[in-house]
N, C-alpha and C positions, 0 to 999 in steps of 0.2 A: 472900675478897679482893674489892674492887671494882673493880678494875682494868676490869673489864667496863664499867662506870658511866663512868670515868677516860675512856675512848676511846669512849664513846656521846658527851658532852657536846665531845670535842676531834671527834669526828666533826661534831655541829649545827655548833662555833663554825666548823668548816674551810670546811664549806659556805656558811654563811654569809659567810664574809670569799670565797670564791668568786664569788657571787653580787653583792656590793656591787664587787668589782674590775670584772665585765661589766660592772655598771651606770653605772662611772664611768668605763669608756672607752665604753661607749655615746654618755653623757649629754654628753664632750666630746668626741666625732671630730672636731673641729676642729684640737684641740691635737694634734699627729701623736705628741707623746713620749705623752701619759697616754691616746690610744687604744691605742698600740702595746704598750707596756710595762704596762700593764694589763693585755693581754688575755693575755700571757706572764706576768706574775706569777697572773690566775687560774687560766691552764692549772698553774701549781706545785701551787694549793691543791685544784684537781680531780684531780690525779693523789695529791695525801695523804688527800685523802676515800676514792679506792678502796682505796691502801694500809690504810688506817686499818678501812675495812671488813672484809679480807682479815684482816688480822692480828686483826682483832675475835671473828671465828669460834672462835677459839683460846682466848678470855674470853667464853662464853659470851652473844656479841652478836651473831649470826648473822642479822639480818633487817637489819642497817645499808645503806643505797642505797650502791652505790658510785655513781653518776651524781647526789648529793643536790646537787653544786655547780655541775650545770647547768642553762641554764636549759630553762625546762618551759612549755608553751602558751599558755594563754588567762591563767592568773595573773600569768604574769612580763609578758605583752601589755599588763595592765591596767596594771602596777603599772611598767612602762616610759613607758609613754604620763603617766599621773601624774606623774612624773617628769620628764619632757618638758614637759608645761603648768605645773610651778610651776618648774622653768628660767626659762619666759619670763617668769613674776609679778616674779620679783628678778633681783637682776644677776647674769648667768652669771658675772661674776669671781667673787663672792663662796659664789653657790653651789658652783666649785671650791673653796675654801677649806672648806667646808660639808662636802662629796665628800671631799676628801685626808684628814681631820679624822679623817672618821669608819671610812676606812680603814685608820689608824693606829692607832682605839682598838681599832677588830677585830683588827689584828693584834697588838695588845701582847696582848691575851688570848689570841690563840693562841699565843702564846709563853709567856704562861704557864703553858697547860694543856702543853705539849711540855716544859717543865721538870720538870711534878709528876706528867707518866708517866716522863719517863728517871731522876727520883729515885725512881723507885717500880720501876720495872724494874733499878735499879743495884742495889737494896736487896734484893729476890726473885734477882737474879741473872737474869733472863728477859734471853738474849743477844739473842734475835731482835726485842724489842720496845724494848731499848734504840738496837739499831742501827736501827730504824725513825726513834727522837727523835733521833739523832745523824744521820739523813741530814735530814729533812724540816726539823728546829727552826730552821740557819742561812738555809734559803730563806724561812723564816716571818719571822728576822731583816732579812732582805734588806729585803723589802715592807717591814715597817716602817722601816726606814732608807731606803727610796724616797719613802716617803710625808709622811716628817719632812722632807729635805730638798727635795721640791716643795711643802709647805706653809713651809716658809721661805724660798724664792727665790719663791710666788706671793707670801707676807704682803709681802715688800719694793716687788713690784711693783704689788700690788693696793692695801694700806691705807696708802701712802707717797704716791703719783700721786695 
């Protein structure tokens, strides 16, 4: 079985779409909805990365970080500040546009990786790893349906005006 594999790769993508959630309510604490709501949709994808870890021991992936979707010192330091100084290069509108964007592609992948374990857990019969993708996969939904519609009420306001 690789099921093992299945939840290593849905673990990176979780972390990852964790990770870019901080960075884009970091990167606009201005905006009170996409700091706030951000930093609650990351807390979702950090609490599926430990799940995911947890449940992983069970599939022969037992060194998985449960904390992989937080951030961590001197790397996230660099690469926040980076992020910071090419803000100011373009225009913060667009760079949200840029930010929502890329949130959204993160999470349409992890929605699809949450579909092709609970079809692979429906299939094996594995109860406890389908009901992992039936609790986590609609908050994975959520993000992206957050993300779609503040990239379509920013596109009106941003490349209209």
């Amino acid at each position: 079985m690789k099921i093992g594999l299945a939840l290593e790769e849905l673990h990176r993508s979780e972390a990852e779409l964790a990770r870019e959630l901080l960075k884009v309510s970091e990167r606009h604490k201005v905006d009170h909805e996409i700091y706030h709501l951000g930093l609650d949709l990351a807390r979702w994808s950090q609490q599926h990365v430990r799940d995911i870890a947890e449940i992983a021991k069970d599939y022969g992936q037992g060194g998985l970080d449960p904390e992989a979707g937080i951030k961590h010192g001197p790397v996230d330091a660099v690469r926040e500040k980076g992020s910071e100084l090419m803000g100011r290069m373009g225009s913060p509108a667009l760079l949200l546009l840029r930010d929502l964007r890329e949130v959204y592609i993160k999470a349409a992948g992890v929605s699809v990786d949450w579909e092709l374990l609970a079809q692979a857990a429906q299939g094996i019969k594995h109860r406890d790893l389908l009901g992992l993708a039936e609790r986590c996969h609609p908050e994975t939904l959520r993000q992206m349906r957050w993300a779609n519609g503040k990239l379509k009420e920013s596109a009106t306001q941003i490349l209209v005006t």
